[in-house]
C-alpha positions in Angstrom: -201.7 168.7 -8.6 -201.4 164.6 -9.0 -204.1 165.0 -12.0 -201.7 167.4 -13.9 -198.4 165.2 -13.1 -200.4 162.4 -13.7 -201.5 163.8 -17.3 -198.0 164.5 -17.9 -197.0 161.0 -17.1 -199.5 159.2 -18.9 -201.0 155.6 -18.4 -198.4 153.3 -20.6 -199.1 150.1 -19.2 -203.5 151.0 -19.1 -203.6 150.3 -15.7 -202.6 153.3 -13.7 -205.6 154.3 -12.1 -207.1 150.9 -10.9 -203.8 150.3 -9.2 -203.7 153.8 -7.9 -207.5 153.2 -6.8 -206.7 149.8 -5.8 -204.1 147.5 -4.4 -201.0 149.7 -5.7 -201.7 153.1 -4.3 -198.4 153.7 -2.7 -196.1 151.9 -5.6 -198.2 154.5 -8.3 -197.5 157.6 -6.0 -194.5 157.1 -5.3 -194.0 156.8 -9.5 -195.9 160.1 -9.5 -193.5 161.8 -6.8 -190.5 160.7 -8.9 -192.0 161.5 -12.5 -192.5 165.1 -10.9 -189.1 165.2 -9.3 -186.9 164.3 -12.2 -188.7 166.7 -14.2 -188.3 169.4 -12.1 -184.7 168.4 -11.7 -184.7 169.0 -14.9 -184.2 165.8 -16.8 -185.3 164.4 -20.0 -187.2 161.1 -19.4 -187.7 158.5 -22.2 -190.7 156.6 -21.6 -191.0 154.4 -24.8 -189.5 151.5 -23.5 -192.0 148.9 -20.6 -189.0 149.1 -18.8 -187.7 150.3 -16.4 -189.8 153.0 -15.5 -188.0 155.5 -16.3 -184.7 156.0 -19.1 -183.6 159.5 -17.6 -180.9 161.9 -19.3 -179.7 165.3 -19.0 -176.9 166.9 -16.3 -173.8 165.0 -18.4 -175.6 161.6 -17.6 -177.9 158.7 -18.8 -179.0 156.3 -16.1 -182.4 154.4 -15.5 -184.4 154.3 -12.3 -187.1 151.4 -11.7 -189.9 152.7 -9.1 -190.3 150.3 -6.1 -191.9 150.6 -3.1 -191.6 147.9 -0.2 -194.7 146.9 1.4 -196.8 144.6 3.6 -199.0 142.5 1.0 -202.7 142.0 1.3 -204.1 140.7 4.5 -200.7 141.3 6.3 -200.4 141.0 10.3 -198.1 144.1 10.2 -199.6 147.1 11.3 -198.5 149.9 13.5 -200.4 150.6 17.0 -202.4 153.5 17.4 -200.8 154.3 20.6 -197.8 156.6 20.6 -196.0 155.0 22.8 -196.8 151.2 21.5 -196.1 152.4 18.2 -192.9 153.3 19.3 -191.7 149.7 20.7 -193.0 148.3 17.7 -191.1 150.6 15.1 -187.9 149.2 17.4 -188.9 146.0 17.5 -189.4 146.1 13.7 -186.2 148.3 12.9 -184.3 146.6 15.5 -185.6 142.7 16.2 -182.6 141.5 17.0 -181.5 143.6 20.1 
């Protein structure tokens, strides 16, 4: 299924599948979730431009949606306990540091 939405979506910048196979495997799915939803949703999406990602219209509206993900870069420290019940405190202490 993410071969046909990605053939659909086509590479515009050339780089889509090292980053995908690389360093920006979640920021390229979740571009890949979107491209799918939207056109299921039934919008028009106009691609031509570098950015943002995507130039949307259709349902009355035009609006423009940049894909972005936030995560821990290369090498981070953050990463989530194996243990249930670790994992827990540290998804608090993480959500909620400061009490």
């Amino acid at each position: 299924m993410m071969q046909r939405v990605y053939e659909q979506l086509g590479d515009r910048d050339g780089n889509f599948r090292e980053q995908f196979q690389t360093t920006g495997f979640d920021a390229r799915t979740w571009e890949l979730y979107l491209f799918a939803a939207l056109t299921n949703a039934g919008y028009e999406l106009d691609r031509t431009h570098a950015v943002p990602d995507f130039v949307l219209h259709g349902h009355g509206r035009s609006w423009a949606v940049e894909a972005t993900t936030a995560n821990p870069g290369p090498g981070s420290a953050l990463q989530a306990p194996d243990d249930p019940r670790e994992r827990q405190r540290y998804i608090d202490q993480v959500t909620y540091p400061f009490g």
